[in-house]
C-alpha positions in Angstrom: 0.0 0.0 0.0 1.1 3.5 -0.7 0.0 6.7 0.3 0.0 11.0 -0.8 -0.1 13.6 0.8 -1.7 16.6 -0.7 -2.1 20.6 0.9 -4.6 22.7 -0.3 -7.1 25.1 0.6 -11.0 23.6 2.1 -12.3 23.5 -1.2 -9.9 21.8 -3.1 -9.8 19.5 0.0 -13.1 18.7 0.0 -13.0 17.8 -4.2 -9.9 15.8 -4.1 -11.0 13.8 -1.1 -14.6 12.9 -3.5 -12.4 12.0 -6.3 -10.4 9.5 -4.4 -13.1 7.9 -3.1 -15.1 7.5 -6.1 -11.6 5.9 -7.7 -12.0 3.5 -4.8 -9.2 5.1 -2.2 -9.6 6.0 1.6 -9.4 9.0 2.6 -7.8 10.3 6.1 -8.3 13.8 6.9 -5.5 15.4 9.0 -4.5 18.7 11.0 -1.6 20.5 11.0 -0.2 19.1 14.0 -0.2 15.6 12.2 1.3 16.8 9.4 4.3 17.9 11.2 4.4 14.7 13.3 4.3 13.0 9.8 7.0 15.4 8.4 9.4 15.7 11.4 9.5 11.7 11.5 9.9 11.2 7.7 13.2 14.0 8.4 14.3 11.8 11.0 14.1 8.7 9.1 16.3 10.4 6.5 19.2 11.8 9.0 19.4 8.0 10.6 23.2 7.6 11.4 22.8 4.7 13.8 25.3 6.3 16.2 24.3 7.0 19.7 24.9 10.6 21.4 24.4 11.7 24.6 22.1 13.6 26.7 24.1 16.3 27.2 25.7 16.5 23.4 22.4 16.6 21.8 21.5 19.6 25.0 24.8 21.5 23.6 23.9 21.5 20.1 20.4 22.4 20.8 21.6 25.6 22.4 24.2 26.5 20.3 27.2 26.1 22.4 
């Protein structure tokens, strides 16, 4: 199974949701704050290293020190 996202205003939204479903897909409706859950971990799956870091190095960086 595969999935797409798509932005767009209500009413674009609201016709591209119909389509999909009269071509037989399912459609999820989500908010802004799943979107960026969905983003941030897609961004995270791309930046994997598979080294470990510290607490307090990942603290630094975040501060800028």
């Amino acid at each position: 199974m595969s999935a797409i996202i798509i932005q767009a205003d209500p009413k674009s939204n609201k016709i591209l949701a119909e389509l999909a479903k009269k071509l037989g897909g399912n459609v999820l409706a989500i908010d802004d704050r799943q979107y960026e859950d969905i983003v941030l971990g897609a961004l995270m799956d791309n930046e994997k290293t598979g080294k470990v870091v510290s607490r307090k190095d990942v603290m630094k960086k975040l501060n800028g020190k």
